[in-house]
N, C-alpha and C positions, 0 to 999 in steps of 0.2 A: 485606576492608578495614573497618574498625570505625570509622576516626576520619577524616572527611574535612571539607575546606571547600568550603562549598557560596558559590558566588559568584553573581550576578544580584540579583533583587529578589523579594520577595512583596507584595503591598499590604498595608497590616492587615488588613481581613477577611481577607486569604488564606495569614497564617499559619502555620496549622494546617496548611495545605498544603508550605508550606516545610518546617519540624518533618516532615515525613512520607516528605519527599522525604529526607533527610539521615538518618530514620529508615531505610533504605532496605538504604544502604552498612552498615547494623550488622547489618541482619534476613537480608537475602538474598543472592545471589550476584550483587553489582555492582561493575561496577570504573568504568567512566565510562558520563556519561548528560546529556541538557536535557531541563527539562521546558518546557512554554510554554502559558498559557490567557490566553486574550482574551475579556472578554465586551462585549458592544455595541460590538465595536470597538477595545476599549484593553485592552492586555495590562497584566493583573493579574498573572500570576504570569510571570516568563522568569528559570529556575536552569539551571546550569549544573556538574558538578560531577567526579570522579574521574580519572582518567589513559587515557590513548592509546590501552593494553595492560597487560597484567600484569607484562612485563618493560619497558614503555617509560614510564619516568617522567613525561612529558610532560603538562603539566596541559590540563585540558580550558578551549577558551578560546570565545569567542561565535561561533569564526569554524568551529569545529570541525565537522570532516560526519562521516557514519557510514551504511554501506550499510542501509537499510532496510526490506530485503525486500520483499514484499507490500505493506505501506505504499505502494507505491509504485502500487498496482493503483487505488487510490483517486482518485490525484493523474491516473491518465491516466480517469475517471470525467467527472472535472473537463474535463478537456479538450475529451472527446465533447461533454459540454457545452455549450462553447463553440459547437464548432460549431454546434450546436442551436441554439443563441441567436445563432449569425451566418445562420441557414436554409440553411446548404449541407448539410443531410442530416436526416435524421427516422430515430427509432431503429425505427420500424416500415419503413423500406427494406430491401429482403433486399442483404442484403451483395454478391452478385453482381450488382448494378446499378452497382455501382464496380469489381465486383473480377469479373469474369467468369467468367475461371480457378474460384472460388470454388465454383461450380457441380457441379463435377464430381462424378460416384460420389452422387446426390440429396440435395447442400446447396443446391438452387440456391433453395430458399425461406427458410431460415435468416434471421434476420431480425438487425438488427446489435443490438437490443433481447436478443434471444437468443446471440448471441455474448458478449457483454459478460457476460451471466449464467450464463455457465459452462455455455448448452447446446447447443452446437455441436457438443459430442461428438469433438472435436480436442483432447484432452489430454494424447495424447503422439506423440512420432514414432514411425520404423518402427524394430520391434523391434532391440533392443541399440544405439541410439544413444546417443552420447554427447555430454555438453555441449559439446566442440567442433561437434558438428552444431549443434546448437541457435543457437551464435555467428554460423552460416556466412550468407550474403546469402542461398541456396537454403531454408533455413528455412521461410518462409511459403509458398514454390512445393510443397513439398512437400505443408505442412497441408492446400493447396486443392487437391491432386489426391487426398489419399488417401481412402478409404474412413473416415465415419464409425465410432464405435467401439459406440455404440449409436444407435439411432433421434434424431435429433436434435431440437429443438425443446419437448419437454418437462420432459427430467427436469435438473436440473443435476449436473455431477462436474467438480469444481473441478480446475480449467485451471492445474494448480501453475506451471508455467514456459511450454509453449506459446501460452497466454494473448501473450505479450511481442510474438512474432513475429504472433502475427495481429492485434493490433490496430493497433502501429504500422504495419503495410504496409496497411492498411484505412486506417487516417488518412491515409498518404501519397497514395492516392489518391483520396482527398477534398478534401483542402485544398492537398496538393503539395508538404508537407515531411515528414520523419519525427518522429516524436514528439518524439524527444533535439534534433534541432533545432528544432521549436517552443516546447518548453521553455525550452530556452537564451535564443531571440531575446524571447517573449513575455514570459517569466516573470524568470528572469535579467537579463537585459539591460534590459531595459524598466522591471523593477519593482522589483528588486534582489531578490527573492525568490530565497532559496537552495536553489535544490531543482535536481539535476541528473540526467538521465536516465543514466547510465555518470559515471565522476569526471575532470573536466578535467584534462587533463594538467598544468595549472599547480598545481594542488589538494592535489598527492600530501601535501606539508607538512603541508595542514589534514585529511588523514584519520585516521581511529581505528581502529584492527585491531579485524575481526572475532574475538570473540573465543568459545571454546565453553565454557559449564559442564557440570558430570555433572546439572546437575538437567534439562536439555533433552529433554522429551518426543520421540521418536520415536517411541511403539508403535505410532502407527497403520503401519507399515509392517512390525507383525509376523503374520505367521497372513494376508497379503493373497487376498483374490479374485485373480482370475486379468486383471480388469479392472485393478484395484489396483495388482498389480504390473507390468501395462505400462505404465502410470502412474511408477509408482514409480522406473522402471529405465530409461524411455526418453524423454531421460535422467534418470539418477540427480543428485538435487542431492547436493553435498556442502556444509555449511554454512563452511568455509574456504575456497570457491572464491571468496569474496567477497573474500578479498585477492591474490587474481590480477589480472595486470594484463589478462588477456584477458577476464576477468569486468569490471572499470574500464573497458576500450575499449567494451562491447560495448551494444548498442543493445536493450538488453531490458527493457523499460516491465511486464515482469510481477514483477522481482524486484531489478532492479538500478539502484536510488534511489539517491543519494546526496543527506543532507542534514541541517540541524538542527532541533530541535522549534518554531524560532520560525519557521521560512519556512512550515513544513505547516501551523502555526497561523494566520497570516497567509494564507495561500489558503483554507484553509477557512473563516474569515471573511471574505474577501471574496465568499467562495460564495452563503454567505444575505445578506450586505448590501446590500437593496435601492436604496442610493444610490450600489453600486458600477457599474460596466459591464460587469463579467466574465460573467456571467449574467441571464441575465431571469426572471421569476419562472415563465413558461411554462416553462423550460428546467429549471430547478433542478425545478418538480413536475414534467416526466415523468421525469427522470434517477433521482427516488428512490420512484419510481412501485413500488408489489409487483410483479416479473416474474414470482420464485416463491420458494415456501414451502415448504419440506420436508425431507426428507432427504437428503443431498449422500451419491451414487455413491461418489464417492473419500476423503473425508474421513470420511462415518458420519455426521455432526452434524450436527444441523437448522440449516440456513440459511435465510434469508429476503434475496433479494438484489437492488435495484434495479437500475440501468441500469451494471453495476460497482462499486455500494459494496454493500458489509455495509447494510444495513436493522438496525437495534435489537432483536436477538434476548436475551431470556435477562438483561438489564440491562447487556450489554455495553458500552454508552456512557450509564449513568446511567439514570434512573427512564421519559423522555420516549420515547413510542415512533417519534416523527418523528426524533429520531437518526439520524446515518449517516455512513459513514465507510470506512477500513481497518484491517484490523489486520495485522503481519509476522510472518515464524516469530522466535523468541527474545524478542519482546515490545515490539517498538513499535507505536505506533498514531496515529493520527489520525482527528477526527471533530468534526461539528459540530452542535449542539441548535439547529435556526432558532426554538424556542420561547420559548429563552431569551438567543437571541444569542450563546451559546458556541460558541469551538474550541476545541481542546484537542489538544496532541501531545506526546509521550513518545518520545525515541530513545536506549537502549543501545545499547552497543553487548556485552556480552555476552549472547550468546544461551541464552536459559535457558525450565524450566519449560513450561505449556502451551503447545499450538499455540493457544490462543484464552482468554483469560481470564489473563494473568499476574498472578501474587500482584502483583507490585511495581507493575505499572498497575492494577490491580485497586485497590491501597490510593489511590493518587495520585485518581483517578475518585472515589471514595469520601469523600474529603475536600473535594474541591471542592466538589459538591453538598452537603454537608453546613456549608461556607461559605457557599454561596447561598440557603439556609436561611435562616441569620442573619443575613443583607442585609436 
């Protein structure tokens, strides 16, 4: 697509940033997309801009959601949060003080600080499963009884999809709903925040087809370790599952977000906004507290990960290294600078390019900061 209209607003300082976003549709492989940045509070930039699908003419409108991904791992970070900030749990409780079950096969010290950070060592199910397993309500019964896959508690090996089922059944017995439903009543309903955990069945209208390019990195699933590939394969994602309606129904906070760039901007600024109520400021420093630092089992890539967000690795959310956030596969992200009062979110919905670093959020990132510069 070379020539599109881009609708929303940029402020004057932010520009440059419009220009870049619109630059976007000519340079790379984009079909529709929102951007959205808020800083102290008041969105500066909210675009909106390309079509549904590649075959589906339908122009992208404010109201428009789009599955995405990981992103989504972020927004349930938040959550934990909360709870943090209401005292019904402390991320140094070992998970098996709610979850008992949990315990089995020597997780019973596992700490929910540690689950969150990808080192629970629960990252896939039992071999050759597939994502209808992963959908099934037995899901998390499973994770808690099976045998860790390495020593738990140290090392992290990012928790691609199983992550989904152990946190919300971890949530649910902590506070007494599941995730998708506190989403809905708290965030939705409450605040008009559009962020939904699976796509409401009224929503189908305002979704965007998952869509795939050929520039979408996979390699790390070539030449796998033997870890890797039980990872990889149990189950296997497939990046068009995301327009299944069993993927829509399904209650999986590790991959299957449905939403647009100005709701994930809006919560992540309410995040650092100390005149909000969503968070206390004790809640927000342990949540993005160092848990670890290093080299990620399953991925390869050096991660640095607090209590479920990304930690500011590598300039991935700009210069500030108090940054933090998520990023999805094919390239959306969300995150927020409490230094400088920024969120910022990005939702394609073609899936493209790196697992971490996409050119097209890569440029978007890069020109805002280089806006707030010249503030």
């Amino acid at each position: 697509m070379s020539v599109v209209t881009v609708n929303g607003f940029a402020e004057p300082p932010f520009e440059r940033v419009r220009a870049a976003y619109q630059d976007n549709f000519a340079r790379y492989d984009e079909v529709g997309s929102a951007l959205c940045v808020k800083v102290g509070g008041q969105t500066v930039v909210d675009l909106f801009a390309g079509q549904y699908a590649r075959t589906d003419s339908r122009i992208w409108t404010k109201k428009t959601l789009v599955n995405v991904w990981s992103t989504t791992k972020g927004i349930v970070a938040i959550c934990y949060a909360m709870l943090v900030s209401r005292g019904l749990m402390s991320y140094d409780d070992p998970v098996s003080a709610y979850w008992p079950e949990f315990a089995a096969n020597g997780k019973g010290a596992v700490t929910i600080a540690e689950l969150l950070s990808h080192r629970a060592a629960l990252a896939a199910l039992e071999e050759g499963a597939s994502i209808h397993d992963l959908y099934a309500p037995q899901a998390a019964a499973t994770l808690a009884s099976a045998n860790p896959l390495w020593p738990p508690g140290l090392i992290s090996g990012y928790h691609i999809l199983t992550f989904g089922a152990l946190v919300t059944e971890l949530f649910r017995r902590i506070e007494g709903r599941s995730l998708k439903a506190f989403v809905r009543d708290e965030w939705f309903i409450a605040r008009n925040w559009d962020f939904h955990i699976g796509l409401p069945a009224d929503r189908e209208d305002d979704c965007a087809e998952t869509v795939v390019s050929d520039t979408l990195d996979l390699s790390v699933r070539d030449n796998p370790s033997e870890l890797q590939r039980r990872v990889f394969t149990s189950p296997l994602l497939e990046p068009l599952d995301a327009n299944t309606q069993e993927w829509k129904r399904a209650d999986l906070p590790s991959a299957n977000g449905f939403a647009n760039a100005k709701a994930i901007a809006e919560i992540y600024a309410s995040a650092i906004d100390a005149t909000e109520p969503l968070l206390s400021a004790q809640a927000l420093s342990a949540a993005t507290a160092v848990q670890y630092e290093g080299r990620d089992l399953i991925l390869t890539n050096q991660s640095r990960w607090g209590c479920g967000f990304v930690l500011n690795v590598d300039g991935l959310f700009g210069p500030n290294e108090r940054a933090f956030g998520h990023t999805g596969l094919g390239g959306s992200f969300g995150f927020a600078d409490p230094e400088l009062g920024l969120s910022m979110s990005y939702t394609p919905n073609c899936m493209g390019y790196r697992l971490r670093g996409d050119p097209r959020g890569r440029v978007l990132i890069d020109e805002v900061f280089a806006c707030l510069q010249n503030l």
